[in-house]
Every structure is written in structure tokens, then in C-alpha cells.
N, C-alpha and C positions, 0 to 999 in steps of 0.2 A: 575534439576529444576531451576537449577542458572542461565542459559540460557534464559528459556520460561520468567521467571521475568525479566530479562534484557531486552530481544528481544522479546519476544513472538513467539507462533510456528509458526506463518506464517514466518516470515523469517527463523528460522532454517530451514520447510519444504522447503522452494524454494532454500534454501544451497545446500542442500541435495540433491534436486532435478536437479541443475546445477552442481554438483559436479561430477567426475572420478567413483561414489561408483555409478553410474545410469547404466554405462558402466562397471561393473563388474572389476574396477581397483580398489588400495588400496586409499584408501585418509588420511589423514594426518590432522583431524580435526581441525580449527581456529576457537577462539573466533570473533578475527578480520577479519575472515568470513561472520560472522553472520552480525554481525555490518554494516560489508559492502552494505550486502545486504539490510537491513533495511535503511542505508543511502541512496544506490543508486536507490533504488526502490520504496520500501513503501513509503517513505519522500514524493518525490517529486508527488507523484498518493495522497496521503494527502493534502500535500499543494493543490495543484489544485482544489479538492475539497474545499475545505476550502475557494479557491479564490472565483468558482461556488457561493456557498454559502453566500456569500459577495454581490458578483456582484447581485442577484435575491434579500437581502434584501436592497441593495440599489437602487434598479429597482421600487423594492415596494412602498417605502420610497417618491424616488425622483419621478415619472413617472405613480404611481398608479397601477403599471402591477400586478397580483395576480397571482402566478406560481402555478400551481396544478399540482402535479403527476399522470400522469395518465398510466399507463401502456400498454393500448391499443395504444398507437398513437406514442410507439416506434419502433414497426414494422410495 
């Protein structure tokens, strides 16, 4: 449980799931595995989001543009 409170399960699962143990070899579990992945991955799909985010209420803000989600007009 020391793990999912550190990292949370989405990066263990994608450890896991990039890991040797996917291809039925032995793996040699890292902490600094986990980490990794949560640095090199989740981080930076965060940030970006985060920037999105930014950008749309400074759009608002500056420019009057009102973003609505709308789920139909993604495909």
C-alpha cells in the first residue's frame, strides 16, 4: 500500500505493464521504477493539461471566448 500512497496505481500498473513480468520473464521490482514512471509520463500529460487549462481561462478572461465541452464534435 506504500506504493499506491506514493505513486498511485496508475503508475505501478503501467510499471508493470512495460515491465519483463508482461513477457513472462523474472523482474526485479523498483521503487525508483515506479517514480520513474510517474515522472516521465503522468507528469508531463499533467502539466499539459494544467497548461490547456490555463490557456482556455485566459482565453475567457482576455478575448471573451466561452469553451464548452461538448463531446459530440470530438469525432
Amino acid at each position: 500500500m506504500e506504493i499506491f500512497d506514493e505513486f498511485g496505481a496508475d503508475a505501478l500498473r503501467l510499471y508493470l505493464i512495460t515491465s519483463p513480468v508482461v513477457r513472462g520473464k523474472p523482474l526485479k521490482f523498483k521503487k525508483e521504477g515506479v517514480r520513474d514512471i510517474l515522472k516521465d509520463v503522468f507528469l508531463p500529460w499533467y502539466n499539459a493539461l494544467r497548461l490547456l487549462i490555463q490557456s482556455c481561462d485566459q482565453l475567457k478572461v482576455n478575448k471573451k471566448v466561452n469553451f464548452i465541452y461538448d463531446e459530440k464534435r470530438l469525432y
